[in-house]
C-alpha positions as CSV (number, residue, x, y, z in Angstrom):
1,X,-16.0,6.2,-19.4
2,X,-14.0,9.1,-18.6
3,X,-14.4,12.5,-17.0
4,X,-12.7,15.8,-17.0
5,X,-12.2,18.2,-14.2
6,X,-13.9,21.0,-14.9
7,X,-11.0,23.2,-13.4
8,X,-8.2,21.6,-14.4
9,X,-9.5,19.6,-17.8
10,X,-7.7,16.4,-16.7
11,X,-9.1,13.4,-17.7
12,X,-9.7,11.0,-15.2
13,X,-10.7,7.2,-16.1
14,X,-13.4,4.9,-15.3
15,X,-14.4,1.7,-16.2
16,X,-16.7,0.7,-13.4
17,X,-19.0,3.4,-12.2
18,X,-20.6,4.1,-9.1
19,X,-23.5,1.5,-9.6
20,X,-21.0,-1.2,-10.7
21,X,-21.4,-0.6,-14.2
22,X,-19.1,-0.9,-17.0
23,X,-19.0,2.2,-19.4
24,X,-17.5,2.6,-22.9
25,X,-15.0,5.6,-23.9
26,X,-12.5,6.4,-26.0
27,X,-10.0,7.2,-23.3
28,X,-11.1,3.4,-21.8
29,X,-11.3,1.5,-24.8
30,X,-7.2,0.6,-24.8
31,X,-8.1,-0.7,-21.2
32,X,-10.8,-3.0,-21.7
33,X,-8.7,-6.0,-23.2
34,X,-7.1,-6.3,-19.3
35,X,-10.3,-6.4,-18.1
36,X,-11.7,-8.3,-20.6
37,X,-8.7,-11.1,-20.0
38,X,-10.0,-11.5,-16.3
39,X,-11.5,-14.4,-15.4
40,X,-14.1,-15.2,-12.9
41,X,-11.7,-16.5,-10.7
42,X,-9.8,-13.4,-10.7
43,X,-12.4,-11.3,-10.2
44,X,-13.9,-12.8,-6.9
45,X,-10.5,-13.1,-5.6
46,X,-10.0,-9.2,-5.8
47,X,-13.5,-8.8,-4.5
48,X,-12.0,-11.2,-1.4
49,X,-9.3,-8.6,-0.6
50,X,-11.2,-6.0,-0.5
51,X,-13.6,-7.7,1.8
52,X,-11.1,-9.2,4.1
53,X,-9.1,-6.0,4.6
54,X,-11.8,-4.0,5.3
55,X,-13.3,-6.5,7.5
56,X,-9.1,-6.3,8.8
57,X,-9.5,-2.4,9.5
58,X,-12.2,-2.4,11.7
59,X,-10.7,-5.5,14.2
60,X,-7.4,-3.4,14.2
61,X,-9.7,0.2,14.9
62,X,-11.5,-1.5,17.9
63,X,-7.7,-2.6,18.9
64,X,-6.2,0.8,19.1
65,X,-9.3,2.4,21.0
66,X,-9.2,-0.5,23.7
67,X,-5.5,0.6,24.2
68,X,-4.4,-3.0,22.0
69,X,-2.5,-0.9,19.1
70,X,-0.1,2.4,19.5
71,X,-1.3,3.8,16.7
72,X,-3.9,2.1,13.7
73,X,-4.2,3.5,9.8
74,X,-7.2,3.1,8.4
75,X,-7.7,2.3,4.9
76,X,-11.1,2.3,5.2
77,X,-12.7,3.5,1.2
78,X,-8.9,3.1,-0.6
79,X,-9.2,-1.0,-1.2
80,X,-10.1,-0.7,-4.9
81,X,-6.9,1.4,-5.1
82,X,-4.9,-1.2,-3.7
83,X,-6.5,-4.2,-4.8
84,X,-6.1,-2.6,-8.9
85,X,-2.6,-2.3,-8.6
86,X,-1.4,-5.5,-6.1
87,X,-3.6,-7.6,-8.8
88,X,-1.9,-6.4,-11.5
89,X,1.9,-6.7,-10.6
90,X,3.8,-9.9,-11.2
91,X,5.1,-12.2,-8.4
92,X,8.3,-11.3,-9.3
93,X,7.8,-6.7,-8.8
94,X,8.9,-5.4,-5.9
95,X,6.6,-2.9,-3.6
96,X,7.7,-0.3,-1.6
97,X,4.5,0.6,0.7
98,X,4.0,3.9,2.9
99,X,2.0,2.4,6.2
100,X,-1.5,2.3,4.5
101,X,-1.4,-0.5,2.4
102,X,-2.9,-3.0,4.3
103,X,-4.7,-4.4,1.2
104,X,-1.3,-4.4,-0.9
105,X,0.4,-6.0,2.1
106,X,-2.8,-9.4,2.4
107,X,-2.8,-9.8,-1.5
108,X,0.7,-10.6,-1.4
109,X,0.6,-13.0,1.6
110,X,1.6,-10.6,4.9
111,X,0.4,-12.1,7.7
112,X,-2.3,-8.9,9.0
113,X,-0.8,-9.9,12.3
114,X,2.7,-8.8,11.5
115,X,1.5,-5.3,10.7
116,X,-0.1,-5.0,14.1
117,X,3.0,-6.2,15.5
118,X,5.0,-3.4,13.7
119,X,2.0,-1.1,14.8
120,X,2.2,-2.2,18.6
121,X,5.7,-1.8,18.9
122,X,6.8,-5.2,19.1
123,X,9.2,-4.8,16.1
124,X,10.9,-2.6,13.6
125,X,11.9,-4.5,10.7
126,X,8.2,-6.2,9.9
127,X,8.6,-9.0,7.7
128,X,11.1,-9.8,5.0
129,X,9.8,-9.2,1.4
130,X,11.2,-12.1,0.1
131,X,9.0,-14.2,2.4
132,X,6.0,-11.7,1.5
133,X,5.9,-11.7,-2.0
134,X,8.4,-8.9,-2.5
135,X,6.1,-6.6,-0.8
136,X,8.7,-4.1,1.7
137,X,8.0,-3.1,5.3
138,X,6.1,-0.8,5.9
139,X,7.7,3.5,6.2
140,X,6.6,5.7,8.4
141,X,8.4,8.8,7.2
142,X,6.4,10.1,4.8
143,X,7.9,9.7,1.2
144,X,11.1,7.9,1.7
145,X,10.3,4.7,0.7
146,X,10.0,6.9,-2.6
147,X,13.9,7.0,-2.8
148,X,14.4,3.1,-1.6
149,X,11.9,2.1,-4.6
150,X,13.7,4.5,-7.3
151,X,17.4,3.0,-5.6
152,X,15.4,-0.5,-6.4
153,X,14.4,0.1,-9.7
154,X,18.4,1.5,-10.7
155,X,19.7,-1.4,-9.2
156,X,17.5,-3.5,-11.2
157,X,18.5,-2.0,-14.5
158,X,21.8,-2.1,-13.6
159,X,21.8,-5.8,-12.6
160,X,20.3,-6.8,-16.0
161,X,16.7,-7.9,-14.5
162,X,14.3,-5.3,-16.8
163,X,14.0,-5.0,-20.1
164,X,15.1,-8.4,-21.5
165,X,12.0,-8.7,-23.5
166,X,10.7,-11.4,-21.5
167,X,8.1,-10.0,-19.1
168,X,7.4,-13.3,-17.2
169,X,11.3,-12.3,-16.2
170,X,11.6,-8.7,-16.2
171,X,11.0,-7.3,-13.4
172,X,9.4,-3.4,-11.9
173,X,8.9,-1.7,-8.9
174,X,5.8,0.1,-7.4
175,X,6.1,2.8,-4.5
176,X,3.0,4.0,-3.1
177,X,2.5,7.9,-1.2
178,X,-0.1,9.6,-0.9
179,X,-1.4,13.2,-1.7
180,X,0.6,14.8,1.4
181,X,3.6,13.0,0.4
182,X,4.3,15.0,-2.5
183,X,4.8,18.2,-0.8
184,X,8.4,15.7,0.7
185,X,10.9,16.8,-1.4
186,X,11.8,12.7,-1.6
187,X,8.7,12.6,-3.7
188,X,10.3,15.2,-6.2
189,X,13.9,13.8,-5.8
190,X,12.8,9.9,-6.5
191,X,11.3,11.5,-9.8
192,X,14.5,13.4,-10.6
193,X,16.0,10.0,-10.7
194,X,13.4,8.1,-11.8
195,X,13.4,10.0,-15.1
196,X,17.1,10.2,-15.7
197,X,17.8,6.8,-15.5
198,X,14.8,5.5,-17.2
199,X,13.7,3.5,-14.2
200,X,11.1,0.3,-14.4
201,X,9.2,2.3,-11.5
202,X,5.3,3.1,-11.2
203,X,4.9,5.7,-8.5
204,X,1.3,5.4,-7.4
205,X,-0.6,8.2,-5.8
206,X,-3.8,7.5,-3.6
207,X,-5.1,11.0,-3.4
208,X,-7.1,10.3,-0.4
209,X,-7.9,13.9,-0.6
210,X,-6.7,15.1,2.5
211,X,-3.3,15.1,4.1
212,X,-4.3,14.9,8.0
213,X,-6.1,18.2,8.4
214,X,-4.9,20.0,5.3
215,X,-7.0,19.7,1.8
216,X,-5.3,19.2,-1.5
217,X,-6.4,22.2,-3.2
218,X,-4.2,24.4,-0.4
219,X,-1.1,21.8,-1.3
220,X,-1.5,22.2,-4.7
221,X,-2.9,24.4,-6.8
222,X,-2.6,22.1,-10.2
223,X,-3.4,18.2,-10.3
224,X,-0.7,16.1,-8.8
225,X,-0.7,14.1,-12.0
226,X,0.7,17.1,-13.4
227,X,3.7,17.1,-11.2
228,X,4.9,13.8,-13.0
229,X,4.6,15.5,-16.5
230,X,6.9,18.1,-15.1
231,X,9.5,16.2,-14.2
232,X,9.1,13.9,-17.9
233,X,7.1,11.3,-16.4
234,X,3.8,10.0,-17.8
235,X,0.7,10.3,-16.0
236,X,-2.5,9.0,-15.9
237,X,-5.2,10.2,-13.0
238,X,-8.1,7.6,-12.4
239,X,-11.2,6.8,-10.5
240,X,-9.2,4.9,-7.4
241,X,-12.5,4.0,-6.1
242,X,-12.7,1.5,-9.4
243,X,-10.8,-1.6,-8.8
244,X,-11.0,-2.2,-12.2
245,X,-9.8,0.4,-14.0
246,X,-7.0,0.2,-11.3
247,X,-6.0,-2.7,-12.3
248,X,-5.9,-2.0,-16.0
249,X,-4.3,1.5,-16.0
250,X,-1.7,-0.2,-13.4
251,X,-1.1,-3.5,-16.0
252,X,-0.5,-1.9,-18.7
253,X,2.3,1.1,-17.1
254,X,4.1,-2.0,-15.4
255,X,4.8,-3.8,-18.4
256,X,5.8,-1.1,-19.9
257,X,8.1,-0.1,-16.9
258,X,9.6,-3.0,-17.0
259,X,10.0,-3.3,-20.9
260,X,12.4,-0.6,-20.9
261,X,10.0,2.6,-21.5
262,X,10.7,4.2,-18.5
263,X,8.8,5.1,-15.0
264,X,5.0,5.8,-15.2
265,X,2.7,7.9,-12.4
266,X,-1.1,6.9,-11.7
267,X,-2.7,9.3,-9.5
268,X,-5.5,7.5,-8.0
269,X,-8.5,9.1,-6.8
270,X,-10.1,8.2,-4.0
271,X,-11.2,9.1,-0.4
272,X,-10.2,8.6,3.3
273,X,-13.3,7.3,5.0
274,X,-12.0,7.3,8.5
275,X,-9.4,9.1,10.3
276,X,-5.8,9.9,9.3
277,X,-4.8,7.5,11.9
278,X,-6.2,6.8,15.4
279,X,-5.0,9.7,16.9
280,X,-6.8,12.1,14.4
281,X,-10.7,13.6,14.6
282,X,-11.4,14.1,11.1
283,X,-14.6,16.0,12.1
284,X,-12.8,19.2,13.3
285,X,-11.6,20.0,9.2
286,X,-14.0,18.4,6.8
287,X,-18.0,18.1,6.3
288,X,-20.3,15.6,6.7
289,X,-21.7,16.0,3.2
290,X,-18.1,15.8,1.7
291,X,-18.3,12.2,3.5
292,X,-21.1,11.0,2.9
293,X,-20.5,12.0,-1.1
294,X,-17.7,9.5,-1.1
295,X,-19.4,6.8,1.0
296,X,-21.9,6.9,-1.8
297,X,-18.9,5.7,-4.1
298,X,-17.5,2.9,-2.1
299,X,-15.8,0.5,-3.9
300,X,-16.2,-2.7,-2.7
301,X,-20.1,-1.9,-3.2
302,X,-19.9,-0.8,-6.6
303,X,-17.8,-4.3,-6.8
304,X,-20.3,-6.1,-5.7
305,X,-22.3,-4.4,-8.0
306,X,-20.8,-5.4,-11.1
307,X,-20.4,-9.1,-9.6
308,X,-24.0,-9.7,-8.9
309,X,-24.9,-8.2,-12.7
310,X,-22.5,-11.4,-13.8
311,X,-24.6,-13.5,-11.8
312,X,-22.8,-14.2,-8.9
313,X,-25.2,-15.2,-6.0
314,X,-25.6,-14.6,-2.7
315,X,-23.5,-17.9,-1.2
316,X,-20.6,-16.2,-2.2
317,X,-21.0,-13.0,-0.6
318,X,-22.7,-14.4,3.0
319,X,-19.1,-16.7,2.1
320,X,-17.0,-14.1,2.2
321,X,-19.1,-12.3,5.3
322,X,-18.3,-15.7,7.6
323,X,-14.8,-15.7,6.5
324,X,-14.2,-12.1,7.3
325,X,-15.5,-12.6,10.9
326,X,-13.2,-15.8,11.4
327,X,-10.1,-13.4,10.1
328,X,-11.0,-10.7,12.9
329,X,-11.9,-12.9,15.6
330,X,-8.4,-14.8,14.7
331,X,-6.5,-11.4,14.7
332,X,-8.1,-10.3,17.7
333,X,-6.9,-14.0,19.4
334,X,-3.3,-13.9,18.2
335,X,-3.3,-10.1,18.7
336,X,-3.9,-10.5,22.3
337,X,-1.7,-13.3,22.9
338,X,1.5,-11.5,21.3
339,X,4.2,-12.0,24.0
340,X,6.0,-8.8,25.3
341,X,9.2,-8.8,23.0
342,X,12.6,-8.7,24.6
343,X,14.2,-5.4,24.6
344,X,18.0,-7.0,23.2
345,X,16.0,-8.3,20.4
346,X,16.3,-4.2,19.3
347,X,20.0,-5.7,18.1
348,X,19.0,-8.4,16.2
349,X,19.1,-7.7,11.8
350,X,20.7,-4.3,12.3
351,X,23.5,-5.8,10.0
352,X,23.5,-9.0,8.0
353,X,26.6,-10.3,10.0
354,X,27.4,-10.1,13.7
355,X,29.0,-6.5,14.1
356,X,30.9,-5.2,17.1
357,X,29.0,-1.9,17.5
358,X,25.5,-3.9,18.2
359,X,27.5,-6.2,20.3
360,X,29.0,-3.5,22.5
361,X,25.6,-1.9,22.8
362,X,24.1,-5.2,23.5
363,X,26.1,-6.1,26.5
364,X,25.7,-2.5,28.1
365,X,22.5,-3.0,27.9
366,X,22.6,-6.7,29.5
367,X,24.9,-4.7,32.3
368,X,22.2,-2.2,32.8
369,X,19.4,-4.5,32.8
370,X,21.6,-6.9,35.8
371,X,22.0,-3.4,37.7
372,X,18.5,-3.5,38.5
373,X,18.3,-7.1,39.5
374,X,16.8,-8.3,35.6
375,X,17.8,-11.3,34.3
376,X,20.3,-10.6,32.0
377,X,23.6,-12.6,31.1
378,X,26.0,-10.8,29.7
379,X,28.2,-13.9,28.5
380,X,25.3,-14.7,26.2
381,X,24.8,-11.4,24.9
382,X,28.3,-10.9,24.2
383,X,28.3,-14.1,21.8
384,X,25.2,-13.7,20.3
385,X,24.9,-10.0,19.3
386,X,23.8,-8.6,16.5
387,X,22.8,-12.0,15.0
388,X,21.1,-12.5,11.8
């Protein structure tokens, strides 16, 4: 089905609703051929990463409050989101993540223990894409990684890699931000660029609903899908708690990204169960009824849902239980054993090729470290830095 905002009379669409049913409409019909093409194997595979990266969120929660983690984001009610969209990209699209996409990063083969690394401290860089399924590390300032995406996407155009016709070849590129990230004016400038150069781009909004403390409706007083229209971008606004129309609504504005038509914006609708991040109390600016209203739409229960109505039984869910508790108990394990890193290892992949400015800095630092009676040796720092 679909729905209209009452306010606003934006069409929002569903596939799946809240009791993991599929509904008809004429806004949905052009969708249900993607969903229709899913096999059973792809369907319990998207249920998996829901289930794993929620069971993920809550072993890397109880890290950061025993003092394991600087800082943990929850993802906690946005997997369906995530899960639509990683599903329906190609092995060969590139992804340019904010820091909340843990369920983006596992579907494309990121070791969860790398993002508590980069969440510890322990490193800046991450991971490279390349080695993760072209999914990018992970960008703390809030809306940049719009600009790296739509820099992406140009270069991709201009390289010859979109648009060939061929879309086991041609290639896209998917940013992710969130509602608070398009008051940035990166948000507004990627879309400036995005549109003139006709980028292969899908900028995907989770509209979590609140940015830290401050609603949406005092950031904006007009849907955020509405923004993209402004700047000559098509929008679409869905349920983000429905994985599958996610995935549809996401399938079909890559391909056509990345057959030469142009960037496309999905502003998915969904809900931040827990907090902003670990040092947030989302109970000093929103309700417990506004909560417990979005609990009620969870997606990997409506999932479940829609499985069980296909008649999948209870081995694989109590499967998928087990297997969650062996991923926490083995990211708690290696968690715990990470080794403290060493602080001239802050040098290393600044620069592709060994460059005298990290080498300089590298053997002042082996200096000051020997001043205080450290073992540092400054012969090997001066040969080795800045090392790729």
């Amino acid at each position: 089905m679909s729905y209209i905002d009452a306010d606003h009379g934006v069409t929002t669409i569903q596939l799946l609703d809240p009791a993991g049913r599929l509904v008809e409409s004429e806004a949905g019909s052009e969708l249900r051929p993607y969903v229709d093409a899913l096999g059973d194997d792809q369907l319990r595979a998207m249920h998996r990463d829901m289930v794993l990266t929620r069971r993920f969120d809550r072993e890397a929660a109880a890290l950061a409050r025993q003092g394991q983690l600087a800082l943990w984001v929850p993802s906690h009610g946005q997997e369906g989101a995530q899960v639509g969209v990683a599903h329906a990209s190609r092995p060969h699209d590139h992804l340019f993540p904010s820091y909340r996409e843990h369920a983006v990063a596992l579907a494309k083969g990121v070791d969860p223990v790398d993002i508590l690394r980069l969440l510890r401290g322990h490193t800046h860089g991450g991971w490279n894409p390349a080695d993760r399924g072209n999914f990018h590390v992970y960008t703390l300032v809030i809306g940049s990684q719009t600009l790296h995406a739509t820099g992406y996407a140009m270069g991709l155009t201009l390289d010859g890699k979109t648009a060939t016709g061929d879309p086991e070849v041609d290639q896209a590129v998917v940013t992710f931000f969130g509602d608070g990230a398009t008051s940035q004016g990166d948000v507004s400038e990627a879309l400036v660029f995005a549109a003139s150069f006709q980028t292969p781009e899908l900028f995907f909004l989770q509209n979590n609903q609140w940015a830290i403390s401050v609603p949406v409706a005092t950031q904006s007083r007009t849907p955020l899908v509405n923004r993209a229209i402004g700047f000559g971008v098509p929008g679409t606004r869905i349920d983000g708690n429905d994985v599958l129309a996610s995935y549809a609504v996401s399938r079909r504005d890559l391909d056509a990204a990345r057959s030469g038509a142009g960037p496309r914006f999905i502003e998915a609708m969904t809900y931040r169960i827990g907090a902003h991040t670990s040092s947030d109390d989302p109970t000093k600016y929103r309700t417990d009824d506004e909560l417990q209203s979005w609990i009620a739409r969870d997606p990997i229960e409506r999932f479940e849902a829609f499985l069980r109505s296909r008649g999948e039984g209870d081995a694989f869910f109590a499967g998928l239980d087990a297997e969650g508790d062996d991923l926490g108990a083995d990211i708690r394990r290696r968690t715990l054993e990470l080794a403290k890193p060493e602080p001239r290892s802050m040098f290393d992949h600044v620069y592709s090729e060994p460059h005298p400015v990290m080498r300089e800095q590298r053997e002042w630092l082996a200096s000051y470290e020997s001043s205080f009676g450290q073992d540092a040796d400054p012969t090997t720092a001066a040969t080795d830095g800045g090392r790729a």
